[in-house]
C-alpha positions in Angstrom: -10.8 167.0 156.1 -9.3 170.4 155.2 -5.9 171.1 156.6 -5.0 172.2 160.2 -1.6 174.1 160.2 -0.1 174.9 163.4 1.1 178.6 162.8 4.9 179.7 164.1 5.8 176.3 164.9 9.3 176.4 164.9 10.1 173.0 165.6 8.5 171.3 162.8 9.9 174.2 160.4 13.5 173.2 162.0 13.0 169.8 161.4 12.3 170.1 157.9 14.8 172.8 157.0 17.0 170.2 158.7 16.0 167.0 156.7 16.0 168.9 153.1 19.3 170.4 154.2 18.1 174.2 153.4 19.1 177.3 154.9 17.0 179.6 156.5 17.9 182.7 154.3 15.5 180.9 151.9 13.0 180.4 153.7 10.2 182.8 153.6 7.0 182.7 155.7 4.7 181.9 153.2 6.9 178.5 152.4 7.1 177.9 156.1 3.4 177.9 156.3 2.8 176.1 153.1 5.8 173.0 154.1 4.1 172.9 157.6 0.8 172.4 156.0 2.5 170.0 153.6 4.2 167.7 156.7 1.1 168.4 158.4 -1.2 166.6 155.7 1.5 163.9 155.0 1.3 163.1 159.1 -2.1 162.5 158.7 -2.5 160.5 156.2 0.6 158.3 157.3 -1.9 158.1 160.6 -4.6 156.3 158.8 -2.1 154.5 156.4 -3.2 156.2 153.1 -0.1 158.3 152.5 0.2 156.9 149.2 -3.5 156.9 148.7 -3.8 160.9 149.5 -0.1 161.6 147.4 -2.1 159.6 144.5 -4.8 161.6 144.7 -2.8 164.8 145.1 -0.4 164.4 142.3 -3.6 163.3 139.7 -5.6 166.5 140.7 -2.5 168.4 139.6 -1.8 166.4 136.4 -5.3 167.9 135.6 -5.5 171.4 137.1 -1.6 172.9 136.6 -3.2 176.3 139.0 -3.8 174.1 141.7 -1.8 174.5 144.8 0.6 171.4 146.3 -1.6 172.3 149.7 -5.2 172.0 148.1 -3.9 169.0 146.2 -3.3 167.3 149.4 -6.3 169.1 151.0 -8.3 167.2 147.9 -6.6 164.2 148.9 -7.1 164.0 152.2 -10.7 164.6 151.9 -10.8 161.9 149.8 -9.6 158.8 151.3 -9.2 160.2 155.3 -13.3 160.3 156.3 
């Protein structure tokens, strides 16, 4: 199940500027884009109740393959244990 991002949502952005405490000078879009996909692909999971399933999954894909992105990690994830 590949990753949905809702581009320019604001809210979700806000919220998790807000809960990592970071300022918004830091933020660039790409990062806003890539943290929305990343809450977006923890959401999901956490629907189905694999979040640790898909964060396992994520974390050994990138123990093996350093290039890989946190996003495709959790894409790989997803797709494995969300059907």
């Amino acid at each position: 199940m590949p990753l949905k991002g809702k581009s320019g949502s604001k809210v979700i952005n806000l919220m998790i500027m807000e809960e990592l405490d970071i300022e918004s000078e830091w933020f660039c879009a790409e990062t806003e884009n890539e943290l929305e996909s990343i809450y977006n692909a923890l959401n999901i999971s956490k629907e189905h109740g694999l979040q640790t399933e898909v964060i396992w999954s994520a974390m050994n894909l990138l123990k093996c393959d350093h290039k890989v992105s946190i996003v495709s990690a959790l894409d790989f994830g997803l797709s494995e244990w969300v059907k």
